[in-house]
N, C-alpha and C positions, 0 to 999 in steps of 0.2 A: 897481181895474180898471174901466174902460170897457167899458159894451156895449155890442157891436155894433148894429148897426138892423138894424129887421126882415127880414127877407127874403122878398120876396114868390115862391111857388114858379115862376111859369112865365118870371120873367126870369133869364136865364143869370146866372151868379156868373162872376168874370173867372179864377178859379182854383179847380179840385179836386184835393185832395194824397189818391192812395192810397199809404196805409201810414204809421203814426207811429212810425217809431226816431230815431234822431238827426239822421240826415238831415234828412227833414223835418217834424223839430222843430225843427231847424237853419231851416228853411225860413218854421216861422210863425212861428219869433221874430221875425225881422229883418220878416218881412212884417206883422204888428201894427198899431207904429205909420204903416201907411202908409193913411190915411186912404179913398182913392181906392180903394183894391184892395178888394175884396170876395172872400177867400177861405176856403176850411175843408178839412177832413185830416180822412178816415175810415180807421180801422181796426177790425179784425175783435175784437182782443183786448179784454179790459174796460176796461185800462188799460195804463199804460205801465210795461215791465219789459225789459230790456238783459242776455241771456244770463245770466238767473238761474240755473242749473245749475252756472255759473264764475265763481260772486261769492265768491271764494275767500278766507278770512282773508288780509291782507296781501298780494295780488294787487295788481298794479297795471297801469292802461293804460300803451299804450305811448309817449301823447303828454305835452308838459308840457299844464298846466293852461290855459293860455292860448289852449287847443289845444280852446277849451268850444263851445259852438253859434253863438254870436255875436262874440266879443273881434277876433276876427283881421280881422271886416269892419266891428264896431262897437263902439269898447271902451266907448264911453258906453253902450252900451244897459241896459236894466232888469234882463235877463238872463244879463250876464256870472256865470260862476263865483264872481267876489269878491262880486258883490252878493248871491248866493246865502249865501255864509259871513256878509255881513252880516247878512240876515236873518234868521240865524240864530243871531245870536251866537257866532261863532266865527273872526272875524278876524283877532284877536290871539292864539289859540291857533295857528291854521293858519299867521300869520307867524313865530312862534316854532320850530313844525314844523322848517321850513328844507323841506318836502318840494314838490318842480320839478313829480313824475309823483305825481300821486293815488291812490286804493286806487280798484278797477273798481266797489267795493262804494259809495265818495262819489260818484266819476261816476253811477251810479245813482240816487242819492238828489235828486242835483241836476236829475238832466232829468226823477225826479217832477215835483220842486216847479214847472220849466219848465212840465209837460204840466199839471200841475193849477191853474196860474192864468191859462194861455192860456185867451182865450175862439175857439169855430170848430173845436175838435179834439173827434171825434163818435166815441167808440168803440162798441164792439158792433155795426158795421156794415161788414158784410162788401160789399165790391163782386163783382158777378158781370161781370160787361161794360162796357163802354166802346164807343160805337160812334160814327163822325160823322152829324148830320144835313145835305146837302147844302142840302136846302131854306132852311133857319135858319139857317146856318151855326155850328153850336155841336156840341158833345161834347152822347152823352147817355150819365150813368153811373146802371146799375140796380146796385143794390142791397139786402140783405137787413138788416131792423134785428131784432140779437137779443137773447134774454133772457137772464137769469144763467145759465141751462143751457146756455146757448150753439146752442138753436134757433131759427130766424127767427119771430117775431111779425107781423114786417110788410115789405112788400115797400114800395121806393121808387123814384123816379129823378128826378135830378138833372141839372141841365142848364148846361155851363160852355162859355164862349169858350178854355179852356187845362186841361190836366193837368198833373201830374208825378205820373211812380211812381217811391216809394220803397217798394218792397215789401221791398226785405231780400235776406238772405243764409239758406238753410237748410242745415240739416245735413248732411254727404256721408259717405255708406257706400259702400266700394269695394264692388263687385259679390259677389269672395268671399267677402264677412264677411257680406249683406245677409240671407243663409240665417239665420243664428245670430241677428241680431236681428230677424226675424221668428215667430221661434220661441218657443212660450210654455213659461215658466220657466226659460229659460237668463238666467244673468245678463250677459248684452251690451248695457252702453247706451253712446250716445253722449256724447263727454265734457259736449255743451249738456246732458245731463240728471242730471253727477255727482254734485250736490250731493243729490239728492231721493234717489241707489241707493246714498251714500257710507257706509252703514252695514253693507250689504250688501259691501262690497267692504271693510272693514276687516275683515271676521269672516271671509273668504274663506280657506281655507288657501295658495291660491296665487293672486294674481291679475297679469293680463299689460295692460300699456300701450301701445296701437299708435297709431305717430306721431309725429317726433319734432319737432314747433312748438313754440309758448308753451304752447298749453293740456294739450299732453302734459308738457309740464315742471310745469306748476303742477299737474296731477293729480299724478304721479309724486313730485314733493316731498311732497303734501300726505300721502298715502299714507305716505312714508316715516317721516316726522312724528308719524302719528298711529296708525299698526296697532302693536299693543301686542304688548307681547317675547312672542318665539314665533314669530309671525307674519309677519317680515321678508322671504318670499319673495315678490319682485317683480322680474316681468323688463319693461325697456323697450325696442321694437323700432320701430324707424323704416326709412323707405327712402332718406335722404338717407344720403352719405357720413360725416358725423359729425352730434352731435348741436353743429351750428355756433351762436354768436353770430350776433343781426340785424344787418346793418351800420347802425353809430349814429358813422359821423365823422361830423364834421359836414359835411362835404363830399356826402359819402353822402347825408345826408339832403335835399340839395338836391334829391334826386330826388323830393321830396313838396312840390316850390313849382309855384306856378301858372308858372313859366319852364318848367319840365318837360313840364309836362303841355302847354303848346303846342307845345314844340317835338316831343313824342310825336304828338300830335295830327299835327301837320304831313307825319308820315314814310308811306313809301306801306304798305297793309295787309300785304305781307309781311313787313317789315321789323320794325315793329310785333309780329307776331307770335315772332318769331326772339327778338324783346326778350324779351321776357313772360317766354319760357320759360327765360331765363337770369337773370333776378331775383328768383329765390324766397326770397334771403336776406333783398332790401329789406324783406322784409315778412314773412316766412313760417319766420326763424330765432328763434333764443330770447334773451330779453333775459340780459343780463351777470349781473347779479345774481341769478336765478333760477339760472344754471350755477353761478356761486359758491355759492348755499343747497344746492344741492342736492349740491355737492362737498363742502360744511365739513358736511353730515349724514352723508355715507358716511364722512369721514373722524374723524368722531367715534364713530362704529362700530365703529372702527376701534384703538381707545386699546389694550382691553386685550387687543388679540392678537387672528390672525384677521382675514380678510375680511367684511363684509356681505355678507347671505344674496342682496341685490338685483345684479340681472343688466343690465348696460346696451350694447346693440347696435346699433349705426347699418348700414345699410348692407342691413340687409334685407325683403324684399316677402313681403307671404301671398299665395300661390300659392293656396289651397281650405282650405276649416274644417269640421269638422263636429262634432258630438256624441259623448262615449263614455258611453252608457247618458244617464242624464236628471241625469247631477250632473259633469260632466266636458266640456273644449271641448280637441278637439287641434287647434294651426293648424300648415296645412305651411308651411314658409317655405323660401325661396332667399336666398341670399350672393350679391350679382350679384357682387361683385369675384372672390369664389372659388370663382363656379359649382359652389358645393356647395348640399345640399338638406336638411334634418334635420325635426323633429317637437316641438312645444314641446305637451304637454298640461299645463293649467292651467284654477281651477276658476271664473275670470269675469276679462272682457275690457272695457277701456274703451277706445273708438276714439274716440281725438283724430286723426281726420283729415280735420278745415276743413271748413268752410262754403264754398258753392257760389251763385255769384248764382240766385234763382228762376225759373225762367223764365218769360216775359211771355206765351210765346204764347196760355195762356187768356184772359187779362185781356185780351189784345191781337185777338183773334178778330176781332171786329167792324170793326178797325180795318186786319187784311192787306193787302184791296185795295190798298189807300192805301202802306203800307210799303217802301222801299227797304233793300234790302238787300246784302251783301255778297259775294263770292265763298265764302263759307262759308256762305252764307244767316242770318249774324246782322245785326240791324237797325245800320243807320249810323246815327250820332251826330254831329251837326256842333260847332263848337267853343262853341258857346256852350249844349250839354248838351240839345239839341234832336232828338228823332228825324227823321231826313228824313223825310217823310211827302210824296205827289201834290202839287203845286202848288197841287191843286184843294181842297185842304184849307186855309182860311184861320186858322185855330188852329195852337195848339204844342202838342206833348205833350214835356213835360221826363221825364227822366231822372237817379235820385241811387244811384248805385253798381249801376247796370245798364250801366256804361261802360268796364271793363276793357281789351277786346279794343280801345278807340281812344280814351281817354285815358290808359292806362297805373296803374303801380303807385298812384300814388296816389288812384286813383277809390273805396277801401275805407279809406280813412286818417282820421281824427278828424281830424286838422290840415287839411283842405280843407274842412272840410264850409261853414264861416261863408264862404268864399271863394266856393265853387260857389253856396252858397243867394243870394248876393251877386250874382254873374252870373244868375242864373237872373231874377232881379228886375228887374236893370237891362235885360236883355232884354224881359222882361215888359210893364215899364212905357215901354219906349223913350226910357228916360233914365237916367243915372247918377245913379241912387237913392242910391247907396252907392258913392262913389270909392272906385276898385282901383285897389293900386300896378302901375306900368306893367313896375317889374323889383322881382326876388325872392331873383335868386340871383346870387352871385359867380361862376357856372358859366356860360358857354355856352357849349349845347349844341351846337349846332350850326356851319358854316363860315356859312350864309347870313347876311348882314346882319339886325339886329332893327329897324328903322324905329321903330317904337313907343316906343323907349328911346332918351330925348331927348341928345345927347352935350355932356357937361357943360365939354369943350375940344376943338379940332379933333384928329382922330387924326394920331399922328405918320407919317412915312412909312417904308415896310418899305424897309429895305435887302437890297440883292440879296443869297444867298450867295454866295461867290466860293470856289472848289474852292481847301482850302489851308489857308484863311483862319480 
């Protein structure tokens, strides 16, 4: 590894990356070897770790491998996936594998080794603010640097020409459950925290699964698996219609190419919206093979006579939860389809129900004035992952999966991230750092012309219908 040069404190840096997940780690791979750029990535945590709670035996991400921080915008880079297995000696195992999608448990291990031999990535330093200086024209980010106990030692601030946040995604507790996980000694936790309470819920005499995604399925398997004879009552309750397949045509999946996400881009904010909330399968249903594991475990339950003791129901909401005495949780629930109401008492709950983008507005405070925003009051995002900010603001502030609401499904997807950190760059440096293919998908989206997409023979001419014919 290359060190960096010094940095002298009172001249701006050309980039500050808060927050190190994949994103933007995605972000200081590729930006590395770029000699000119002077950038660094603060995060609060000591080190880098990728939804440890659901690094589940035999778990796997939903993308192929190809799908790492960097291959999709730079396969030479230092940091692809394969080079990582190289480095490790493990190349010739992992070809023999035959396996396309990883275990979430390798994915992890590899954006260690990513975050531990990048130089520039500054943990235990939590940012407090972001604010512009008109005068200088530069961002100024304050900061707290902490110690292993995770309280601040030392205040700092930093001074850059550009941001991006990659703050992440946190935990969501629906409202009616937020009582029960507040409450001390009940066992309710979040599925982000199963692994660390999974002892506690094997020994459970009855425990209940809310939510019916991937990580409700991969609890629920995992559970099923492992709570020893006796023990088998588990019920899984979701509020989707069935406990559905993610769409994985391949057609489908076109909806996670940079062709997409333009043309989502492109469409007015309501429309936009209207979209979102009918794609929750894109993203938000359960992989194929986790429905089969967890069919061929009931159904092996099932050999000598008898149903399994486990309960599985799509289709219904908790309504309110509470306590019975200090060892018991009753949740009410509804049947939307059958406007019926009933009572599930059970002795600990894991809510698999997603992650929620953070919201910016603290980290963003200093920055309001300046912000444009949306008929919803969420900030706008131009296509090249930029917040609109005043005019008078001559910096960027980028954005890495705080972009749902206006680049669509794909803004939370592993398969974009080498793509966006890729534009984020090219923007940056105002130059094509890193050639992006112009088209992506077999699919368009849209009636309007794509100009951008070079036509490789002249197009034929439409013939009229003619009533009849």
């Amino acid at each position: 590894m290359t060190t960096p040069p010094r940095h002298e404190p009172e001249t701006p840096r050309d980039l500050i990356g808060i927050g190190i997940g994949p994103f933007n780690l995605s972000l200081a791979a590729l930006a590395h070897p770029l000699a000119e750029l002077d950038a660094v990535f603060y995060e609060q945590r000591p080190g880098f770790d990728w939804h440890p709670g659901l690094l589940i035996d035999g778990a796997t991400i939903q993308v192929p491998f190809l799908a790492d921080l960097v291959t999709l915008a730079d396969p030479a880079s230092t940091w692809t996936f394969l080079n990582y297995l190289r480095a490790r000696d493990r190349l010739f195992p992992f070809y023999f594998a035959e396996r396309f999608h990883i275990q979430r448990a390798e994915y992890d291990a590899y954006c260690r080794w990513v975050a531990e031999s990048l130089p520039g990535l500054h943990f235990r330093h939590q940012v407090e603010a972001v604010r512009w200086n008109p005068e200088h024209d530069v961002f100024e980010v304050d900061f707290a640097q902490l110690d292993t106990d995770g309280e601040t030692e030392a205040l700092g601030r930093a001074l850059t020409r550009n941001i991006v946040l990659g703050v992440g995604t946190e935990p969501y507790v629906p409202d009616p459950l937020q009582p029960l996980v507040d409450a001390p000694g009940v066992p309710v936790v979040h599925a982000a925290d199963y692994l660390a309470h999974r002892e506690t819920f094997l020994a459970a005499e009855h425990v209940t699964v809310v939510g019916s995604g991937q990580s409700g399925a991969e609890v629920f398997l995992d559970l099923l698996r492992r709570r020893p004879p006796g023990r088998g009552r588990i019920h899984w309750i979701g509020r989707t219609e069935a406990f559905a397949p993610m769409e994985y045509s391949k057609l489908g999946l076109e909806h996670f190419t940079p062709d997409y996400t333009r043309y989502f881009h492109a469409l007015a904010e309501s429309a936009r919206d209207r979209l979102l909330s009918s794609q929750w399968q894109l993203h938000k249903g359960i992989d194929t093979d986790t429905i089969a594991a967890i069919h061929d475990e009931l159904y092996r339950r099932s050999l000598h006579g008898g149903w399994p003791e486990a309960v599985l129901t799509p289709g219904v909401s908790v309504r309110t939860a509470g306590r019975i005495a200090t060892t018991q949780i009753e949740l009410h629930l509804e049947h939307v389809q059958q406007d019926t109401r009933s009572r599930l008492t059970t002795d600990a709950v894991v809510l698999a129900t997603g992650h929620r983008e953070r919201p910016l507005d603290r980290i963003l405070a200093g920055l309001d004035p300046y912000l444009r925003r949306d008929s919803r009051d969420r900030p706008r995002v131009d296509e090249q992952f930029r917040l609109v900010l005043d005019p008078a603001v001559t910096g960027s502030a980028y954005v890495q999966n705080a972009e749902l609401h206006t680049h669509g499904v794909g803004a939370p997807d592993l398969g974009l991230a080498a793509w966006r950190s890729a534009t984020i760059l090219n923007s940056l440096t105002g130059k094509e750092t890193y050639p992006l293919p112009t088209r992506t998908a077999f699919t368009t989206f849209g009636l309007e012309p794509q100009p951008q997409i070079p036509q490789t023979r002249p197009p034929g001419t439409l013939t009229p219908l003619v009533e009849g014919r």
